[in-house]
N, C-alpha and C positions, 0 to 999 in steps of 0.2 A: 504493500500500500504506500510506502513512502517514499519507491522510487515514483509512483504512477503519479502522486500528486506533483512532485519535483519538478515532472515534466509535463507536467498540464499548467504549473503555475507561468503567469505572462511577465513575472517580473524579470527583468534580464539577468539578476545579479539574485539568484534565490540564497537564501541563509539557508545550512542545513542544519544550525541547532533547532531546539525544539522551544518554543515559547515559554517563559517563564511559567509555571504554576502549571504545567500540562506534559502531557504525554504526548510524543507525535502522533500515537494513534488517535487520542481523542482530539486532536488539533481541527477544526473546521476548511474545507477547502473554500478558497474565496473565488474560483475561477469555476464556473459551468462545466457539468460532464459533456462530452462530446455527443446529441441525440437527444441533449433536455432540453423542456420548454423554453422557447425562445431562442437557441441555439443549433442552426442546421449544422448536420452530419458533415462532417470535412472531406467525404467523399475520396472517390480514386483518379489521381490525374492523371495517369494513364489512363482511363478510361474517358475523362475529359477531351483530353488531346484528341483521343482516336474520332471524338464525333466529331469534334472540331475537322479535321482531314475529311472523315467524309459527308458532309457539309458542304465546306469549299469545293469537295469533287464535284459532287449533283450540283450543284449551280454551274459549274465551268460546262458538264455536259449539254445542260438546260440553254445555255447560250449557245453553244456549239449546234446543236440540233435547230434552235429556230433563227438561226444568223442566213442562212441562204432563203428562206423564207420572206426575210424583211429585205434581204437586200434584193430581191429580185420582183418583188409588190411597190418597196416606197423608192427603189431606183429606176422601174422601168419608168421610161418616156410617159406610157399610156396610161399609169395610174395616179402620177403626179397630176395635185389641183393646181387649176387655172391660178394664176399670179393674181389679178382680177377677181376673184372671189370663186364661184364654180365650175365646175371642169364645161369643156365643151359642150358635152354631151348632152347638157340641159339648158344653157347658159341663157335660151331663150327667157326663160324662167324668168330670169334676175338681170342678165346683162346683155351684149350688142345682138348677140349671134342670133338668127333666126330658124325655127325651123318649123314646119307645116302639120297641123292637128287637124283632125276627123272632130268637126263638132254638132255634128246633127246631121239628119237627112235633106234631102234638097225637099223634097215634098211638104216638110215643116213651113218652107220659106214665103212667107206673102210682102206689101207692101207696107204693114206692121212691124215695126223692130221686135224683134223675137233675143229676149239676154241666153248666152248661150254659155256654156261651161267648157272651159281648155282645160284637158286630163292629160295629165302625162307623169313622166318618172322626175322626180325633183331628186336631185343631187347634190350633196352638201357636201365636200371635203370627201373624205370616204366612205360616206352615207349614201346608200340608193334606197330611194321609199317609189313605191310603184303605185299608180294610177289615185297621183297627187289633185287636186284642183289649183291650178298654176294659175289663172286668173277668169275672166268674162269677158265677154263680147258683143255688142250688140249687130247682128245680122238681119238683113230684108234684101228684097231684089225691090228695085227703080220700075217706074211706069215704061221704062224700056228691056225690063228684064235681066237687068247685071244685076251680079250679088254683090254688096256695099256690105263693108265690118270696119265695126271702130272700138277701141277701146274702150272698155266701160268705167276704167278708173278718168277722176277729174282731172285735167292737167294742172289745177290749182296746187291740194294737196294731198290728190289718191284721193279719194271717197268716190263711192259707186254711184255711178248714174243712175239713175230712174226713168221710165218714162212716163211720162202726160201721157194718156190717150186721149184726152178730152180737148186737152190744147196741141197737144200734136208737135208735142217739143218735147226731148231730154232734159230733165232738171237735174240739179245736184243736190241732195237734201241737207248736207252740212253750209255750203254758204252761199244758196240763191241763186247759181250760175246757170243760164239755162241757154240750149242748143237749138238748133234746129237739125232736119232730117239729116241733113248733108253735115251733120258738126261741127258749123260753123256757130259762134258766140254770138248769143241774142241778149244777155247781159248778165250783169256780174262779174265776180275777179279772178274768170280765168284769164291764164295769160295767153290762152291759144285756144282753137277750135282742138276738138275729142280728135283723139289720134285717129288716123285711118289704116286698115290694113289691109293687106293683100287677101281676097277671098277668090273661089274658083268653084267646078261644083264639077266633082270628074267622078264616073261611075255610083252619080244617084246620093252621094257625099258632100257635104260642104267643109270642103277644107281650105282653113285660116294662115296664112303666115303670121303668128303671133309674137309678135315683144313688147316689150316696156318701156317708157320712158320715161325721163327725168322732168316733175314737178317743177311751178314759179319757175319757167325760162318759156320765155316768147318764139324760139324754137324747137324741135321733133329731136332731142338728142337720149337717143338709147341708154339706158341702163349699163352702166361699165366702160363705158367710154371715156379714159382721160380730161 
């Protein structure tokens, strides 16, 4: 017993007489057995070590394994996003690029503005979400028969068009701005006539060239354009 407390005590410089008026055996130890309350187990450091090593191993393999993965997803050409905000692929959406949506049947079409829904796949960074509502549009054919599409956001600031059927004009219901058929400004503070778009009607289909443009500017500038 008197080696064990010897070496258990934490003073650097132990006395090995025995306390005055005492016996080393009945002497009290001032230092916690190794495993009592409040005092964790001092464990084996060889066995420390060993997790330690394989630890460090499984992570070095876990990188090893997904390193041709990442370099071959975030360095091809094709997967890198647009500088500009979204990849090509969708950029209609959000910025310059254009590209052509199926928005209803030609049959729908009269001399009524009929608001119509552009669906498509919205792409965000590495994100593809599929059969999005990317914006509106309003579509009719003319007393000569062409299909006419314009955008249904204000060129003020975005809010969605409405239309009168009673007055026979597009209003904006956020701040008074109101159109006529052809988009041009009947009054209020937009700064331009409702955008126009490319429509076409091929195999019974009204398909839209749809983008966006940029609000409060007096001209038609796309969405991501410097």
């Amino acid at each position: 017993m008197m080696g064990f407390e010897s070496y258990m005590d934490t003073d650097p410089k132990p006395s090995s007489a025995p306390i005055s008026g005492s016996s080393p055996s009945s002497a009290p130890s001032s230092t916690p057995r190794s495993g009592s309350a409040g005092v964790p187990p001092t464990g084996d450091p060889g066995r420390r070590h060993a997790l330690r090593v394989i630890g460090t191993v499984g992570a070095g393999a876990c990188v090893a394994a997904t390193a041709p993965w990442v370099a071959g997803h975030v360095l091809a050409p094709g997967n890198r996003p647009s500088s500009r905000g979204p990849s090509a692929q969708n950029a209609s959406s959000h910025g310059a690029a254009t590209s052509e949506f199926v928005v209803g049947a030609a049959g729908q079409l009269s001399e009524t503005p009929l608001l119509l829904a552009v669906v498509g796949d919205q792409v965000d960074g590495w994100t593809r979400a599929t059969e999005q509502v990317l914006g509106h549009v309003w579509v009719r054919k003319n007393n000569q028969g062409e299909v006419q599409a314009l955008n249904a956001e204000c060129p003020h600031l975005g809010c969605r068009i409405g239309f009168q059927k009673q007055r026979g004009h597009f209003q904006c219901p956020c701040h008074e701005s109101a159109f006529g058929l052809d988009g041009t400004v009947l009054e209020g503070p937009s700064p331009r006539p409702l955008d126009s778009l490319h429509a076409r009607v091929h195999g019974g289909k009204v398909r839209v060239q749809f983008k966006r443009f940029q609000t409060q500017t007096s001209e038609k500038v796309p969405l991501g354009t410097p």
